[in-house]
N, C-alpha and C positions, 0 to 999 in steps of 0.2 A: 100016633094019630096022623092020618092025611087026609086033609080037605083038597077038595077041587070046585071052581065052576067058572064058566064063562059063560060070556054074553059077547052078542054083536050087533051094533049098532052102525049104523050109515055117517056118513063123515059131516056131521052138522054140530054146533056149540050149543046149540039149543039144547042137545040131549044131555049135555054135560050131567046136570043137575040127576037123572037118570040112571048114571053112572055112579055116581059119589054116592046114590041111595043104594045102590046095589051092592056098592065095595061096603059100605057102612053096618048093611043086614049081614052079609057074608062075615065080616071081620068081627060084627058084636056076639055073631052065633059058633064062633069057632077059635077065637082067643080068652084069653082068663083074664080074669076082670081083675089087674094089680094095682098098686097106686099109681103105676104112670101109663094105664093103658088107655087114658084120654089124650096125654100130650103124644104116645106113639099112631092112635087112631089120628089124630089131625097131622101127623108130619106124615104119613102113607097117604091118607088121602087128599092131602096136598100135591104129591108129589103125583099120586092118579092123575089128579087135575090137569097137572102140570104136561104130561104127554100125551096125554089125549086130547088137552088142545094142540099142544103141537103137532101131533099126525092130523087136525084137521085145518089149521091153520097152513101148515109148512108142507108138511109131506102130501096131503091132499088140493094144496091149493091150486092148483091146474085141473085138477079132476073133478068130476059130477058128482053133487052130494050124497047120489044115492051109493058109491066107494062107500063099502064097509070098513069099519074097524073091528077087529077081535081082541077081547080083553081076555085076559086069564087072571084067574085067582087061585095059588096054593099056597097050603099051609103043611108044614111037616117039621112035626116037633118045634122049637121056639123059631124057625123061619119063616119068612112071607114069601113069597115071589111073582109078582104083577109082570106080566107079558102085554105089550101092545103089538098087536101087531097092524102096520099100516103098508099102501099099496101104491106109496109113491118114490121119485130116483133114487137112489142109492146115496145114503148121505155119512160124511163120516167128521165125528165131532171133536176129530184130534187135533183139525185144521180151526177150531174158534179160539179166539187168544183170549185170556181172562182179564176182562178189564181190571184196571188199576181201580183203587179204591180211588171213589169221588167223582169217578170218569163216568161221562153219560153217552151208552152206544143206543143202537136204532135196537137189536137183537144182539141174541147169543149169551143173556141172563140165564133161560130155563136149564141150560144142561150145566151150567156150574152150581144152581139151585137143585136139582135131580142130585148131583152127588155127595151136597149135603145133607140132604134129606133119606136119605140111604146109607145103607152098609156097602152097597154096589151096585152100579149102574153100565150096563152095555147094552150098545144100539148095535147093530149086525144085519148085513145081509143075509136072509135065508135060500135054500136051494130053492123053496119054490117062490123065487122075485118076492118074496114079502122082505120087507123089512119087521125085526123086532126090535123092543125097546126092552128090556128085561131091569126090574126092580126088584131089590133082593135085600131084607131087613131082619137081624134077629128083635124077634118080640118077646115078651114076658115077662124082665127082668127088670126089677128095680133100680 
């Protein structure tokens, strides 16, 4: 089985909510309903949340709201994989230090939250100046 679809939206937090209903229809119409496929739906679409504010928070924050975002949704076989893709500098998350347990920093939570809310997580430059964010989960399994 391979699902697809995407959506694009403009770089506002107000759509959030728009989003998390789209990933939600998408995900309850194309995964198998097991006993943890509530706790697997809320830790994906947490993690949705989680970069889609940050491409409009961060990577769009110098640009006009009307910057799209493109989301992608696949599913093949028990994997997920959520593409963001955003149209701001080139950023690369190997230089954020993990705070120490207890420590309170300004940023630099979401991509240590991203990689535990996943199987795999890579931000990347594309050839065409997009930046993606790729999320990548097996589903299905109790």
């Amino acid at each position: 089985m391979f699902k697809l679809d995407r959506l694009q939206v403009k770089s506002d937090l107000a759509l959030q909510a728009q989003v998390q209903k789209w990933f939600e229809e998408f995900y309850s119409q194309n995964t198998p309903q097991m006993s943890n496929w509530e706790q697997q739906f809320y830790r994906l679409n947490l993690a949705l949340a989680e970069g889609f504010s940050n491409a409009v928070r961060h990577a769009h924050q110098e640009l006009p709201s009307e910057t799209t975002i493109e989301i992608e949704l696949a599913i093949q076989d028990n994997l997920i994989e959520i593409r963001i893709w955003d149209q701001g500098k080139p950023f690369d998350p190997n230089t954020i230090k993990e705070p120490a347990p207890g420590t309170l920093c300004e940023g630099g939570y979401g991509w240590f939250l991203l990689r535990r809310l996943s199987d795999k997580v890579v931000y990347q430059r594309c050839q065409d100046g997009r930046n993606c964010l790729l999320i990548c989960s097996i589903i299905g399994f109790s």
